[in-house]
TORLUMDO-109479 format. One record per residue: x, y, z of N, C-alpha, C, CB in turn; residue number from 1. Coordinates in steps of 0.02 Angstrom, whole numbers, plus 32768, in hexadecimal, padded with zeros to 4 digits. Each point is the difference from the previous one (the first is absolute). Glycine has a CB too. Example, Ala and Ser with C-alpha at 12.3 -4.5 7.8 and 13.67 -1.06 7.14 Angstrom:
TORLUMDO-109479
+------+------+------+------+------+------+------+------+------+------+------+------+-----+
:  n.u :  n.v :  n.w : ca.u : ca.v : ca.w :  c.u :  c.v :  c.w : cb.u : cb.v : cb.w :   n :
+------+------+------+------+------+------+------+------+------+------+------+------+-----+
: 8294 : 7EE4 : 8186 : 7FD3 : 803B : 8000 : 802D : 803C : 8000 : 7FA1 : 7FC5 : 803E :   1 :
: 804D : 8070 : 7F9E : 802A : 803B : 8003 : 7FD9 : 8037 : 8025 : 803B : 7FE0 : 7F94 :   2 :
+------+------+------+------+------+------+------+------+------+------+------+------+-----+
END
This chain:
TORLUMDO-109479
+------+------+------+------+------+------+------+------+------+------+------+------+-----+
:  n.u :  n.v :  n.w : ca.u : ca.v : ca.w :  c.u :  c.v :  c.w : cb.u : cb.v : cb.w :   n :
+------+------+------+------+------+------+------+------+------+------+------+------+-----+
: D100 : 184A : C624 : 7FF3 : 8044 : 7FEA : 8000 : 802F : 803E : 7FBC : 7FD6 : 7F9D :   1 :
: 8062 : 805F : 804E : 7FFF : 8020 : 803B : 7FD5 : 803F : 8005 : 806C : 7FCF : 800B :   2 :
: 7F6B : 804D : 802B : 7FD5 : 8020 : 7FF1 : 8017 : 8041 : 8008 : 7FB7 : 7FAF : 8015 :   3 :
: 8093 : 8078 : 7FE9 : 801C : 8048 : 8014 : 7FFF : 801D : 7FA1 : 8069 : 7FDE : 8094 :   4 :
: 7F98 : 7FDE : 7F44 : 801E : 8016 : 7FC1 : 7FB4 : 8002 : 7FED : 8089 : 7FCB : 7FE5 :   5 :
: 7F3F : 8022 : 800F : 7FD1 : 8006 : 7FF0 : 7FDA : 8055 : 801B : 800E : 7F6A : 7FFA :   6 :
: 800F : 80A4 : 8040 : 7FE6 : 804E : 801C : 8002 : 802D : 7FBF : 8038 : 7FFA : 8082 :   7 :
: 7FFB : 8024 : 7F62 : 8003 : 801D : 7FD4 : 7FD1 : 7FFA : 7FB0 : 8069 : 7FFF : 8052 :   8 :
: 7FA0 : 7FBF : 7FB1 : 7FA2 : 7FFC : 7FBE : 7FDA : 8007 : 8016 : 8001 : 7FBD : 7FC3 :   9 :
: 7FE1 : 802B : 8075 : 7FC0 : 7FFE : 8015 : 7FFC : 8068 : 800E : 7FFB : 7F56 : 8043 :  10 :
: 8038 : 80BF : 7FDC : 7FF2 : 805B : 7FF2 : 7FF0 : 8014 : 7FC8 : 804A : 801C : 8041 :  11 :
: 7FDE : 7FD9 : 7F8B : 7FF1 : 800F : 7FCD : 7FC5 : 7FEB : 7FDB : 8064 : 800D : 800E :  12 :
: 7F85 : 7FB7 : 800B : 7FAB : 7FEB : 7FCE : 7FD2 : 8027 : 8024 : 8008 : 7F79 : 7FDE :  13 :
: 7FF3 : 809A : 806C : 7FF8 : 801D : 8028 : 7FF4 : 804A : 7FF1 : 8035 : 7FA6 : 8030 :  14 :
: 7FF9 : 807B : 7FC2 : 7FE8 : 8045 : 7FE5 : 7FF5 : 800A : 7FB8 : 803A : 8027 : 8059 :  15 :
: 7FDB : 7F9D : 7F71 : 7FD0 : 7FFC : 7FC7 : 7FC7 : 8011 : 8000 : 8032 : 7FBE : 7FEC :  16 :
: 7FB0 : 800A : 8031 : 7FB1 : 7FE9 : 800B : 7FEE : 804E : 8027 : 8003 : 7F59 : 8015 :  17 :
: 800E : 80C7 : 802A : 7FF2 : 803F : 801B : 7FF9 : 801E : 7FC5 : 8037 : 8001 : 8069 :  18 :
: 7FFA : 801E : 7F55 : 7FF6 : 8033 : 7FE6 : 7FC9 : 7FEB : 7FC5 : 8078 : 8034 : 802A :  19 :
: 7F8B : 7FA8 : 7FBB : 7FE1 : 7FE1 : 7FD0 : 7FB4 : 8002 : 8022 : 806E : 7FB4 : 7FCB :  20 :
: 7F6F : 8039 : 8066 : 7FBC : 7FF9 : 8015 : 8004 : 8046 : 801F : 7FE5 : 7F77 : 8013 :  21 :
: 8036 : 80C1 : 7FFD : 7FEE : 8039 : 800E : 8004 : 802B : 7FB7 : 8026 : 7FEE : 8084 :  22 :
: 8003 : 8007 : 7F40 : 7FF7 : 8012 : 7FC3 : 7FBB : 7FEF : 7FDB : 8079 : 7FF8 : 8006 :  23 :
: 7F85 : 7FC7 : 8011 : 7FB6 : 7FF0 : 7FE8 : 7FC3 : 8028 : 8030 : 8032 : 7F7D : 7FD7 :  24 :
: 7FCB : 807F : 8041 : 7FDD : 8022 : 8040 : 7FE5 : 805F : 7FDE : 806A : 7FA3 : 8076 :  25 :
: 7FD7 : 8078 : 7F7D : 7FF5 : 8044 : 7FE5 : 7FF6 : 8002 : 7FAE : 804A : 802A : 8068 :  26 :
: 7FC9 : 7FB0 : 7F81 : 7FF0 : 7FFC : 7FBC : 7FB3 : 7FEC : 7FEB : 807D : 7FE3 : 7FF9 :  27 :
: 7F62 : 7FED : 8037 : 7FB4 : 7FFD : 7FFE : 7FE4 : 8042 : 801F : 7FFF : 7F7B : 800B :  28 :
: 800E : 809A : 802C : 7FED : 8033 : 801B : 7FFD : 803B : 7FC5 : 802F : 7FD0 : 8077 :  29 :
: 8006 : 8031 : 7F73 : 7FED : 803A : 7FD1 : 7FD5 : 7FED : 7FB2 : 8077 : 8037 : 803C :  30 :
: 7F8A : 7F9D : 7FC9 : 7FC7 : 7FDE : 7FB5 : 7FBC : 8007 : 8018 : 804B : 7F97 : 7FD1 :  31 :
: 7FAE : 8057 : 8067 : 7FBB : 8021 : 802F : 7FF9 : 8022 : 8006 : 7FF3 : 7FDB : 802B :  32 :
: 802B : 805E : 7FEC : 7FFC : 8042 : 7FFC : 7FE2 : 8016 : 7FB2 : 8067 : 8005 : 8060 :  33 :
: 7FDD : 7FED : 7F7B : 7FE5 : 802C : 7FAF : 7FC2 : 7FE9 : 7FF0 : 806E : 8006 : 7FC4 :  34 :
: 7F7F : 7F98 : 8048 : 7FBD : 8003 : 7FC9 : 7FBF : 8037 : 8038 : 8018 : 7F58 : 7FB5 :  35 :
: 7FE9 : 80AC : 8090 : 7FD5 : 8017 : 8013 : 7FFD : 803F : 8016 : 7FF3 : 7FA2 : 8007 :  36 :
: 8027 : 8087 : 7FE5 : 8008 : 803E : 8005 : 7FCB : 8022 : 7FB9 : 808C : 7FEB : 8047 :  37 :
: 7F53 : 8043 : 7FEF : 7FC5 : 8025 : 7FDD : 800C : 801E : 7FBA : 7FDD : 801B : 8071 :  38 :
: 7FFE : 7FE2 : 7F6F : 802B : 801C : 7FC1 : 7FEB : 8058 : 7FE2 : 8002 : 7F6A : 7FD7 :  39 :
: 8006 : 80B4 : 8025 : 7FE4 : 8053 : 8005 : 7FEF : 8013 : 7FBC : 804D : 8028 : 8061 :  40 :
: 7F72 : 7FD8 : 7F8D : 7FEA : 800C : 7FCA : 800D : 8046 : 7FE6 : 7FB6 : 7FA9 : 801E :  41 :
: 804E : 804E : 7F96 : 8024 : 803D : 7FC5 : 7FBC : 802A : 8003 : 805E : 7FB6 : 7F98 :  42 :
: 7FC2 : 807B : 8068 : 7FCC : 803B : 8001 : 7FD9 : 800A : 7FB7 : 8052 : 803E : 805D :  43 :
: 7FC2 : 7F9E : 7F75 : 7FD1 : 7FF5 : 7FD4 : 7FC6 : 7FBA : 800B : 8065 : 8040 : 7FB7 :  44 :
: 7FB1 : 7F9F : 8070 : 7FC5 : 7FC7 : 7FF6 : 7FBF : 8018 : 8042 : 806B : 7F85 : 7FD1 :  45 :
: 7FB4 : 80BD : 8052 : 7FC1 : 8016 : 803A : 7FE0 : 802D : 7FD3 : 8037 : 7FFD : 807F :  46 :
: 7FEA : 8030 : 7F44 : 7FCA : 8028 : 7FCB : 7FCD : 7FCE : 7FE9 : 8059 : 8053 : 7FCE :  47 :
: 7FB0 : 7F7D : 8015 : 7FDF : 7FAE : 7FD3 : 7FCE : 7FF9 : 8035 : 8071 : 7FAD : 7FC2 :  48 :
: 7F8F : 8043 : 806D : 7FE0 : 7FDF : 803F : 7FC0 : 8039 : 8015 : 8082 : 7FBC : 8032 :  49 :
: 7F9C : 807D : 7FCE : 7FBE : 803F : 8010 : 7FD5 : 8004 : 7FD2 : 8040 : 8049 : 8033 :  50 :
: 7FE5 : 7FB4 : 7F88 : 7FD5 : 801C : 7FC1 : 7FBD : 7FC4 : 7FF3 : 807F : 8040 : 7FBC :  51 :
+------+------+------+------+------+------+------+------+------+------+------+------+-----+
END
């Protein structure tokens, strides 16, 4: 086996795996983001809350 013909897969699994674990990477990042992001209460439930 020769190892010049193998260069070219191993690039390519190579920047698979790169885009795929940096896709994953921002795709959690932003699921974290949405569930914890403050949520801004309706100006009807601060009338409810005074009364």
């Amino acid at each position: 086996m020769n190892p010049d013909t193998d260069l070219p897969l191993l690039l390519s699994l190579v920047l698979r795996f790169w885009l795929v674990a940096h896709a994953w990477v921002l795709l959690v990042r932003w699921a974290e983001a949405r569930v914890t992001r403050p949520t801004v209460p309706s100006p009807g439930s601060i009338e409810k809350e005074t009364s």
